[in-house]
KEZA-604543 format. One record per atom (N, C-alpha, C): x, y, z. Coordinates in steps of 0.05 Angstrom, whole numbers, padded with zeros to 5 digits, always signed. Atoms other than C-alpha are relative to their C-alpha. Example, Ala and Ser with C-alpha at 12.3 -4.5 7.8 and 13.67 -1.06 7.14 Angstrom:
% residues 2
+00018-00024+00000 +00246-00090+00156 +00018+00024+00000 -00016-00024-00001 +00273-00021+00143 -00015+00022+00014 
END
This chain:
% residues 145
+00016-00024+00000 +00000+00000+00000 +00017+00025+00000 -00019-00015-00008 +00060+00041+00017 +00011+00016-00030 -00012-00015+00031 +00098+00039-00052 -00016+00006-00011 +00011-00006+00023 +00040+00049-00100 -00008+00037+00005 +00012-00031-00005 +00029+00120-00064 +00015+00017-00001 -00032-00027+00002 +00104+00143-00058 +00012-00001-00025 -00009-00003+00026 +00117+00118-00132 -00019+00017-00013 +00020-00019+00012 +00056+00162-00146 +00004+00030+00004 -00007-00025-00002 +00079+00218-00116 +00036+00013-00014 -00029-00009+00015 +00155+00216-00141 -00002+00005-00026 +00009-00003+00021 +00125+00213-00206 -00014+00036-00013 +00017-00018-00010 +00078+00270-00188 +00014+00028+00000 -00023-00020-00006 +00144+00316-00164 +00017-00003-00016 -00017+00005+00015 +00184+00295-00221 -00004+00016-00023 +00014-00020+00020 +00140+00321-00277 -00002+00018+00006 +00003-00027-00009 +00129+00383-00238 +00018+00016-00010 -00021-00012+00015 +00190+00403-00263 +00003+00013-00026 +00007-00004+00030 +00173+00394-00333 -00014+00026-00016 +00016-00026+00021 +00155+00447-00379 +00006+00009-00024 -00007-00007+00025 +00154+00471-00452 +00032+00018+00005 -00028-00012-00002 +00221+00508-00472 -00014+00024+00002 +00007-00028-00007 +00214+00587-00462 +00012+00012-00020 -00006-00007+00028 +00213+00614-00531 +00011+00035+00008 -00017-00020-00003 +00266+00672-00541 +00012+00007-00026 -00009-00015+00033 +00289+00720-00599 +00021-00017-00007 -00023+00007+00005 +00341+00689-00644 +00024+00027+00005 -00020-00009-00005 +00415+00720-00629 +00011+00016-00016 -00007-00002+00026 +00419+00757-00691 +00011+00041-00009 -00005-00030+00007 +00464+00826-00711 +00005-00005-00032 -00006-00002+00018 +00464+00854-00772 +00013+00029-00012 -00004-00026-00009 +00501+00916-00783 +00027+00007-00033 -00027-00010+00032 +00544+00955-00841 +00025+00014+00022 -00021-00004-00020 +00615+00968-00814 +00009+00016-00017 -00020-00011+00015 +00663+01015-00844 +00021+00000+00002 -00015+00015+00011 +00709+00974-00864 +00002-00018-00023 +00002+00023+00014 +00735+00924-00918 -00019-00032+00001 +00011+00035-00017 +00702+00850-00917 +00024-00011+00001 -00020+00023-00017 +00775+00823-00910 +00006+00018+00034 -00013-00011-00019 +00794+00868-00853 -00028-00008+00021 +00018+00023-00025 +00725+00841-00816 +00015-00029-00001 -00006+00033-00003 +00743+00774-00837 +00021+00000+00023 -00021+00010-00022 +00807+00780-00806 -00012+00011+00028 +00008-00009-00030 +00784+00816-00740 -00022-00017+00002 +00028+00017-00005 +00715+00767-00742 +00014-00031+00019 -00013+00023-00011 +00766+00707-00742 +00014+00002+00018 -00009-00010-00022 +00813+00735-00689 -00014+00001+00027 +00012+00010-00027 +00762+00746-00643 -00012-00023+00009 +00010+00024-00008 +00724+00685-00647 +00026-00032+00004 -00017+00016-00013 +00788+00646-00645 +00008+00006+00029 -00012-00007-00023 +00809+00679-00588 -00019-00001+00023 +00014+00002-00013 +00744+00672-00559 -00013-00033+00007 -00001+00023-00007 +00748+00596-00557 -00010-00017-00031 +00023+00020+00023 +00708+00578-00625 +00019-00008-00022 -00020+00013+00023 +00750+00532-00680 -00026+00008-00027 +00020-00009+00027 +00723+00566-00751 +00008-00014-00025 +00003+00015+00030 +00706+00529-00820 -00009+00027-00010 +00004-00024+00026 +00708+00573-00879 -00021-00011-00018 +00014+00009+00019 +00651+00547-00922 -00004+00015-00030 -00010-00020+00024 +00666+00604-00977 +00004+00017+00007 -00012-00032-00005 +00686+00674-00977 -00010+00008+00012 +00028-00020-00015 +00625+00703-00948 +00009-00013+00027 +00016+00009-00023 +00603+00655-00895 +00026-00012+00017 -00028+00006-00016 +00652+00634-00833 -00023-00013+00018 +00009+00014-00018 +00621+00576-00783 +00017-00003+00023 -00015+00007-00017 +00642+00556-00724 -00013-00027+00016 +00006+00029-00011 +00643+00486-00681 -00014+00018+00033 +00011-00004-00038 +00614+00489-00597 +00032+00014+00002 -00029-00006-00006 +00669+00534-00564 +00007-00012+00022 -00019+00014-00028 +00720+00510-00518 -00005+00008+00024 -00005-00011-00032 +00690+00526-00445 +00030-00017+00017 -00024+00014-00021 +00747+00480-00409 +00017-00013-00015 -00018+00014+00012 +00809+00454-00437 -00003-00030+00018 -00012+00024-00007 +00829+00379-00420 -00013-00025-00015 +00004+00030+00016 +00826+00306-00440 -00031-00004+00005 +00038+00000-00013 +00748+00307-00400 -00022+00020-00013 +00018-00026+00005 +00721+00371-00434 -00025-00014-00010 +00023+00008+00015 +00679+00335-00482 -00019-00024+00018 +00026+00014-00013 +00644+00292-00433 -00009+00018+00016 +00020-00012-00022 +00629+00341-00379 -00012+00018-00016 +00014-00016+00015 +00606+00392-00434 -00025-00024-00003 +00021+00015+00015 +00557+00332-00461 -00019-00009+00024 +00021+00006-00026 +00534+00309-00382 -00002+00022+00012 +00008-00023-00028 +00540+00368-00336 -00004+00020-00016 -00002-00029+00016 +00547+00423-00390 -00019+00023+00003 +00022-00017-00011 +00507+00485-00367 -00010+00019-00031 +00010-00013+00022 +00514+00523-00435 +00023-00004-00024 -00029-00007+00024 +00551+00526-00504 -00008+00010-00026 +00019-00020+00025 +00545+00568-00563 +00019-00013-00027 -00012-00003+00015 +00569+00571-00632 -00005+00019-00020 +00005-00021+00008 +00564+00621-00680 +00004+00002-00027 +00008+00009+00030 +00541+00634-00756 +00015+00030-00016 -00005-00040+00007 +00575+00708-00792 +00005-00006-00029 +00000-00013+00033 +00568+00729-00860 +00008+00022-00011 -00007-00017+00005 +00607+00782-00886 +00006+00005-00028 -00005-00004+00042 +00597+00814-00960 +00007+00035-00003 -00005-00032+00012 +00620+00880-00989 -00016+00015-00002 +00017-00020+00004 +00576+00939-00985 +00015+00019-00025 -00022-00018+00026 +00628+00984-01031 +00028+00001+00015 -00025+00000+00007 +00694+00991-01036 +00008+00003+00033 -00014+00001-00030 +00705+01014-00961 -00022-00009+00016 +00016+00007-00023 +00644+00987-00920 -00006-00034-00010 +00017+00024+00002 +00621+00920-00915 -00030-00010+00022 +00019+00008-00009 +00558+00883-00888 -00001-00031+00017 -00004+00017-00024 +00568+00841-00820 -00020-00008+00010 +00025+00018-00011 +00513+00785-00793 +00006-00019+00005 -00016+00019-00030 +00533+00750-00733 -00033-00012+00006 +00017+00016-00008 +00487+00695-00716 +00004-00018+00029 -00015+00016-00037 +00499+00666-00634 -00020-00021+00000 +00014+00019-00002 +00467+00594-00633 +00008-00007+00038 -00004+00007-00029 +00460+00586-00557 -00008-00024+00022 +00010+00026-00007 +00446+00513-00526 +00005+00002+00040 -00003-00001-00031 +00431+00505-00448 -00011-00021+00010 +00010+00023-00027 +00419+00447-00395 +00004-00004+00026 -00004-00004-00034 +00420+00433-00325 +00000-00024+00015 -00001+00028-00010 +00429+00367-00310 +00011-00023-00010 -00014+00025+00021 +00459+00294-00330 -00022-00010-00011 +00020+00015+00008 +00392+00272-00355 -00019+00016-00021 +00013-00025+00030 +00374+00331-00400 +00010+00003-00026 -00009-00015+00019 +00380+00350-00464 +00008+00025-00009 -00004-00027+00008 +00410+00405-00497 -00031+00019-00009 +00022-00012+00008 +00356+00459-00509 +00012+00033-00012 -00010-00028-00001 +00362+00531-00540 -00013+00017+00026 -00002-00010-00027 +00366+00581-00489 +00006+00027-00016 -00020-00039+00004 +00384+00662-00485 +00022-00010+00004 -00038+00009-00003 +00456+00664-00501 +00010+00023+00022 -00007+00002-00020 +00494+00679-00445 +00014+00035-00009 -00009-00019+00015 +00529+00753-00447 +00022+00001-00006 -00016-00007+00004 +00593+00747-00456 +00005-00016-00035 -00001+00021+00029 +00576+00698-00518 -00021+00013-00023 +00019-00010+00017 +00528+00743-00542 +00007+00019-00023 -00004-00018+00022 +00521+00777-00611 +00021+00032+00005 -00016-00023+00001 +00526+00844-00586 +00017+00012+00009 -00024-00003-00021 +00586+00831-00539 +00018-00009-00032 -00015+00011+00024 +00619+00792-00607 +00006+00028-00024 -00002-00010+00008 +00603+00848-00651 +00024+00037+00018 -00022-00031-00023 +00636+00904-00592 +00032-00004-00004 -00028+00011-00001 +00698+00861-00591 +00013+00002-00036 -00002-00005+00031 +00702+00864-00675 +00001+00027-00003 +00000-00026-00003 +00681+00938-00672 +00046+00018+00019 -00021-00005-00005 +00744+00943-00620 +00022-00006-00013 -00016+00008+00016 +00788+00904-00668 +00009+00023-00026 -00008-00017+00023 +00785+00948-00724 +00001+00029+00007 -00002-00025-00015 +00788+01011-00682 -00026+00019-00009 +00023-00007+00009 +00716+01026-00701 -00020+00012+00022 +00008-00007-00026 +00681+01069-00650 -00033+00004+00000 
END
């Protein structure tokens, strides 16, 4: 009589938990710089290397990036995958406006969980991973005020 009432209630307090995800703007700048599109490129890639993210070139324009490096070591990639609280990666497109400006659109894909038994979910990206902290740090690169 005992168990069928406390597996009813653990059940009960378990789902309580549960809830749809909490829908949130995508991460998205788009902005004309005045500058070249290589002189973003290079300051785009600079900072996002330096900000942990390994970048694939998929053509001239577009620059991807993998999950960034929160923790170095031989363990990273499991406790990112069980404990991992957040990780981003990030999408930028940079094309020529004219001769001296170009047109910069930084995309922040932001993934969050909270437990070993969760899945990754999107989430608000975090601020220091966010667009318009990425774009500040690019802006500072090219001495763009």
């Amino acid at each position: 009589m005992f168990r069928p009432l406390s597996l009813a209630l653990l059940v009960i307090w378990a789902s309580a938990c549960a809830g749809p995800p909490i829908p949130h703007e995508p991460d998205v700048i788009d902005v004309t710089l005045h500058a070249t599109a290589d002189q973003v490129k290079t300051a785009v890639t600079k900072i996002l290397t330096e900000g942990g993210y390994r970048i694939d070139r998929t053509d001239d324009e577009n620059l991807t990036t993998g999950y960034r490096e929160e923790i170095s070591g031989p363990w990273d990639w499991l406790l990112r995958w069980r404990f991992g609280t957040g990780r981003s990666r990030v999408d930028v497109l940079v094309t020529s406006a004219s001769e001296e400006s170009s047109r910069l659109r930084l995309h922040v894909r932001y993934e969050g969980k909270d437990g070993i038994f969760t899945r990754w979910e999107e989430s608000p990206t975090a601020t220091p991973q966010s667009a318009a902290n990425q774009l500040r740090l690019i802006k500072n690169a090219l001495q763009i005020l």
